[in-house]
Structure formats: C-alpha cells, structure tokens
N, C-alpha and C positions, 0 to 999 in steps of 0.2 A: 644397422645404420645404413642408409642409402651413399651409396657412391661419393654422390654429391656434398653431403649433409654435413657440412664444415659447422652449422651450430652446434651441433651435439659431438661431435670430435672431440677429442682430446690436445688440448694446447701445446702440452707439453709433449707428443708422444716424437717430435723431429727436432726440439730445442737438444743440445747440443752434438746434431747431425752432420757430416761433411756433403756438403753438395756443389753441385757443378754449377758453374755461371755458365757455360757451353754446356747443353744438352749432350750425353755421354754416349747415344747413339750416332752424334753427331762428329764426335770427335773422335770415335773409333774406325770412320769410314777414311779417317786422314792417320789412322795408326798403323804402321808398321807389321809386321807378322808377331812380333812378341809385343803386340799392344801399347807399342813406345809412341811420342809424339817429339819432332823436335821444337823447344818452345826458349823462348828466351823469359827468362823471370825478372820481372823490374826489381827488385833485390838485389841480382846479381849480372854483372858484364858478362859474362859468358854464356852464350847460347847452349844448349845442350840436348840430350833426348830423355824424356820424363816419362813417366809411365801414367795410361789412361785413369787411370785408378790415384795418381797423387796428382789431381790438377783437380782440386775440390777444395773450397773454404768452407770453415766448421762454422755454423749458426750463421751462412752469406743471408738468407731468407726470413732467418726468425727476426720478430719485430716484439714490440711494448705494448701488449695488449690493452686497454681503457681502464684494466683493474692494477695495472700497471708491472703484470706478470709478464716475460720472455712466452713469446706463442710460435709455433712452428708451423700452424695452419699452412699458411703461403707453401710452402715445403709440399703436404699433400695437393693443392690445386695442382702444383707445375710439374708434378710427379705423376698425376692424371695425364695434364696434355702431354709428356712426354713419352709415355708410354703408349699414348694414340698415335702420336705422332710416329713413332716409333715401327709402332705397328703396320705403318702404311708406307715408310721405305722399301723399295726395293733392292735389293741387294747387288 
C-alpha cells in the first residue's frame, strides 16, 4: 500500500486509538524534563502537571464512515503530516 493510499487502508486499524489534538512533538518542546506539562483540565479547578503521554482523547479523529462503520482513516493522514512535520523541527 502506498503512503498515501487511504482507499485501500484499513478503517478500523486507529478506531479506538488515543490521540493528540496538539501535535505530541509539539507539546513535548513545552514539557518539562520528566515529560510533564502544566495544564489546567476543564473538568477540574485545579491547575496541575500532566504527563505528555495522558493529554490524548480516545477515537478524537475517528468519524461514521458512508457505510455507517466508526473509521480512523483521519488518524493515519495527521499521523503522516505529523510525523513530517516532526521531522523538520529543530531541536
């Protein structure tokens, strides 16, 4: 399968995956030495330090594919550009 080739993907292979709404390269450049972030959670009043790794919703990306199946496709495209994008930070 080519890179690209999101038709012939597998729908399902990111439905019920935990992913980032901040890009994870992104949010590691703002983390701490043991990978912490401080973030305030709309859930709760208290500000705190979170770890880069639990600042991710499960299925944020997967959508209702036309057949009317859960698809995670979206998941592989932004997983593409972030890992380009990724690659082209400097440190």
């Amino acid at each position: 399968m080519d890179e690209w080739d999101l038709e012939n993907a597998d729908p399902s292979q990111q439905v019920g995956a935990r992913h980032h709404t901040v890009p994870a390269f992104y949010l590691r450049r703002f983390a701490n030495s043991q990978n912490q972030l401080w973030v305030r959670d709309r859930r709760s009043p208290t500000p705190g330090l979170r770890k880069e790794t639990d600042l991710a919703i499960r299925d944020f990306y997967t959508f209702q594919n036309i057949h009317g199946e859960p698809d995670g496709r979206m998941e592989l495209v932004l997983q593409k550009v972030e890992d380009n994008a990724g690659a082209r930070c400097v440190a």
